[in-house]
C-alpha positions as CSV (number, residue, x, y, z in Angstrom):
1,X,137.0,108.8,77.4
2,X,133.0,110.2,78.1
3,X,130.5,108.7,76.4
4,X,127.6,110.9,75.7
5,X,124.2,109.2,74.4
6,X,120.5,109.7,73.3
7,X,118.1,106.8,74.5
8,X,114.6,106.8,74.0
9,X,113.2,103.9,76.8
10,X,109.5,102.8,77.6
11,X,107.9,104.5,79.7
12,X,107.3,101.2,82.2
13,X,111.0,101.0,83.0
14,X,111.6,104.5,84.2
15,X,110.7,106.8,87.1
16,X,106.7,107.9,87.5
17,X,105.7,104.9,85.5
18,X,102.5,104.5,87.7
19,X,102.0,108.3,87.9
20,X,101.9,108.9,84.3
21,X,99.8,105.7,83.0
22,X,97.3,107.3,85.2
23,X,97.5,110.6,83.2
24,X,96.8,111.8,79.7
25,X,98.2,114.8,78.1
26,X,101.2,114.9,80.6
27,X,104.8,116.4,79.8
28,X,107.7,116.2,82.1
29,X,111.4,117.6,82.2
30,X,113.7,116.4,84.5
31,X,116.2,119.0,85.4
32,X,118.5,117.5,87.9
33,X,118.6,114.0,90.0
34,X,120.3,112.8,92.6
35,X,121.1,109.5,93.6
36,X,122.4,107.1,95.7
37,X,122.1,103.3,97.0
38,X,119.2,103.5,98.3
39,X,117.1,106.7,97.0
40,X,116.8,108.4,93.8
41,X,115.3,112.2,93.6
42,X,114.6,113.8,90.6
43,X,113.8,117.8,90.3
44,X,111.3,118.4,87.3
45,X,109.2,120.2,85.7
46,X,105.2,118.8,85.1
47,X,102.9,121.1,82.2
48,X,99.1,119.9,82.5
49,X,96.0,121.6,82.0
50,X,95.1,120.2,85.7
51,X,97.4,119.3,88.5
52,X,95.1,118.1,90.9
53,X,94.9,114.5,89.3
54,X,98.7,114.6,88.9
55,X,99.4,115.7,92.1
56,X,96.7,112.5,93.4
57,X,98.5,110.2,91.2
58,X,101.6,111.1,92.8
59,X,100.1,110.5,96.2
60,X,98.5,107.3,95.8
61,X,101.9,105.6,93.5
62,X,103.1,103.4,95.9
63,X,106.9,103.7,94.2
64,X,107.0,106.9,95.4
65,X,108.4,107.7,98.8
66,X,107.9,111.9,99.3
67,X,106.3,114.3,97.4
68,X,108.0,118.4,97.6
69,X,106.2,121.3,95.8
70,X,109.0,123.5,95.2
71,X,107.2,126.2,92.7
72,X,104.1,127.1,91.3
73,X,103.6,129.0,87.6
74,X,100.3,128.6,86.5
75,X,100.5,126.2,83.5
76,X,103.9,123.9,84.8
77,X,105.0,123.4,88.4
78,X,108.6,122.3,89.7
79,X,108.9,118.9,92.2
80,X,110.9,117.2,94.2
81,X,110.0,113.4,94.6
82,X,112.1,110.8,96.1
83,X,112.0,106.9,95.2
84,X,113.0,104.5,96.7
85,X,116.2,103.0,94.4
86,X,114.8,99.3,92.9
87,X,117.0,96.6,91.1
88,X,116.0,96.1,87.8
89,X,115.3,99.4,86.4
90,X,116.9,101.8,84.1
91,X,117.2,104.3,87.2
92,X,119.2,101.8,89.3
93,X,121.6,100.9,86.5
94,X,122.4,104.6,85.7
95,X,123.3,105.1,89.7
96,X,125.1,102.1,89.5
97,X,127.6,102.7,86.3
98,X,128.0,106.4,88.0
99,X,126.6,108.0,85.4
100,X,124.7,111.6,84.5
101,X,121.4,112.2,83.6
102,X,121.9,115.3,81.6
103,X,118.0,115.6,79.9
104,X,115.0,113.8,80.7
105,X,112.0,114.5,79.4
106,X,108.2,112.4,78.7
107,X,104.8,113.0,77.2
108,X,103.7,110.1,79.4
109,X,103.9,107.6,76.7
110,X,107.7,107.0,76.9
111,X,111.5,108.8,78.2
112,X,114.0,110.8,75.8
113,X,117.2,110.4,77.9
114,X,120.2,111.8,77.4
115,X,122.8,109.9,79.4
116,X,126.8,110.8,79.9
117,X,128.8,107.7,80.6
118,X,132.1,107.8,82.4
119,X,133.5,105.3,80.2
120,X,133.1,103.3,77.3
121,X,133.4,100.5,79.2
122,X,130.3,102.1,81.8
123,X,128.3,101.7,78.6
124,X,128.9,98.5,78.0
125,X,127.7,97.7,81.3
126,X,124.8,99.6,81.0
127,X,123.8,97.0,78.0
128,X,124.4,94.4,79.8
129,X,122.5,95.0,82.7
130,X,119.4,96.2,80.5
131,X,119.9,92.9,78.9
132,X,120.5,91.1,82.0
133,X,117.1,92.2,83.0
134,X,115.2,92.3,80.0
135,X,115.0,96.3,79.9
136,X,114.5,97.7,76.3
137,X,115.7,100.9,75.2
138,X,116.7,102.2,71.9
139,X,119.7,104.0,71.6
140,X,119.6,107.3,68.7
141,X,122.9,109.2,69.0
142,X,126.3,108.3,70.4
143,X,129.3,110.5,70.7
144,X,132.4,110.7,72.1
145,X,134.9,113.2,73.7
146,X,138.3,113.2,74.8
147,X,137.2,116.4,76.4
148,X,134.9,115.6,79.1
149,X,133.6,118.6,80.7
150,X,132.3,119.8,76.8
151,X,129.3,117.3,77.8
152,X,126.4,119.1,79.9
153,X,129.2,121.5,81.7
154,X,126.1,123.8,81.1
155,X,123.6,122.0,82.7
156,X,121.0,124.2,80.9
157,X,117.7,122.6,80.3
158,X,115.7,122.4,77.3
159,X,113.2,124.6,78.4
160,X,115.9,127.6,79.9
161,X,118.0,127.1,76.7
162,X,114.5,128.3,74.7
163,X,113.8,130.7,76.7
164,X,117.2,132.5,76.9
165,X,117.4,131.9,72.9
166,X,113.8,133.4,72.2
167,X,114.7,136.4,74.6
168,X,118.3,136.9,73.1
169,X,116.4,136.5,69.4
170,X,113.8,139.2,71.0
171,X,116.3,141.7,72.0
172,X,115.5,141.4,75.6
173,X,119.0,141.4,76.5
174,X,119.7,144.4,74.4
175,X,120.4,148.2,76.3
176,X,118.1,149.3,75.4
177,X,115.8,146.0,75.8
178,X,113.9,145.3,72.0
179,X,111.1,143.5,74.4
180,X,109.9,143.3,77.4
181,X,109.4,140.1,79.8
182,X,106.0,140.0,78.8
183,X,106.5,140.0,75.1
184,X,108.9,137.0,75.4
185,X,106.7,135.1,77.8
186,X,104.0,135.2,75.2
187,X,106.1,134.3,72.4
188,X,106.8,131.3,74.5
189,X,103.3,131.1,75.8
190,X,104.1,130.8,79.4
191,X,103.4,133.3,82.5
192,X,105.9,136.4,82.7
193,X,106.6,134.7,86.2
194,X,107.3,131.2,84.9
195,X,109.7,132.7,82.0
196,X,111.4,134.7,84.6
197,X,112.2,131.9,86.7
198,X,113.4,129.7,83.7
199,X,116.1,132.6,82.8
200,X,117.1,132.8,86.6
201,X,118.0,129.0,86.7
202,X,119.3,129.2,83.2
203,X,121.8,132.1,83.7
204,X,122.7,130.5,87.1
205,X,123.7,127.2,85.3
206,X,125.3,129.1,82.5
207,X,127.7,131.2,85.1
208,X,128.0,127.9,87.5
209,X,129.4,126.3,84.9
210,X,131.3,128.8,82.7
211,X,133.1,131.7,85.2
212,X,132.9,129.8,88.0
213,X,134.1,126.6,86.3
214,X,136.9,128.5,84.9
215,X,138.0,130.2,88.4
């Protein structure tokens, strides 16, 4: 039986602990990672008044092993950044257990996980490696399934799932359409381009995981 859970963890024993202590006012959203032995590379999202400090931060933090710009919207930007995989942290004990980083997401300060465990018995491991190691973490919700693709089969983000509920709320998916692209972006007070490319993802994880999944 899945495990789903809500942690909230320091930000000292997750990824871009040395990138973030270097800068204020940061927020991050992990969409995706991927993982093995040796690496792990997270896809995410960075909002900042100023990226070049970021961006410097991410350069000069000797954890990190490549840096990718993948896209560019004004206000937030989308990486890839590969580590490499180190004993002792919450990373290595989630690629260990096998299992899913569903959310992610930090002001800098600490990590709101959301975390799908194979197993109740992966769980348990996860505690006792974090105690083994003397990682803290703070766990706030805990369910269970004996349905496990009703956990993240979605795979819509935070920030899509706004977006596609703001435009649905809008009448942007209406025919014909209550508001434009524009409209919505300011409602969510992002660019036009940087809402458009939040519904793109968000409609493709929606159909990747609904009428495909279903096929």
């Amino acid at each position: 039986m899945s495990v789903l859970t809500e942690f909230t963890v320091p930000a000292d024993e997750f990824i871009l602990y040395e990138t973030l202590k270097e800068i204020s006012e940061m927020y991050v959203e992990i969409e995706r990672v991927v993982a093995n032995s040796e690496y792990v590379t997270p896809y995410f999202w960075a909002s900042t008044d100023s990226f070049e400090p970021f961006e410097r931060a991410l350069e000069e933090d000797k954890t990190v092993r490549s840096v990718t710009l993948l896209e560019d919207h004004d206000s937030e930007r989308f990486y890839r950044v590969s580590w490499r995989q180190r004993t002792g942290t919450i990373g290595h004990a989630v690629s260990q257990l096998k299992a899913s980083i569903l959310e992610a997401t930090s002001d800098g300060n600490e990590w709101n996980l959301k975390l799908l465990f194979p197993s109740e018995s992966s769980l348990t491991k996860f505690h006792d490696y974090c105690s083994n190691y003397g990682l803290s973490f703070r766990l706030t919700r805990l369910y269970e399934s004996r349905h496990p693709n009703a956990f993240g089969k979605y795979e819509v983000t935070p920030k899509q799932r706004e977006a596609l509920m703001v435009a649905l709320d809008l009448g942007y998916f209406n025919i014909p359409r209550g508001a434009t692209l524009e409209h919505v972006a300011e409602e969510l007070d992002i660019s036009p381009n940087a809402l458009s490319t939040r519904l793109r993802r968000g409609h493709a994880n929606l159909i990747t995981n609904t009428l495909r999944h279903e096929s």
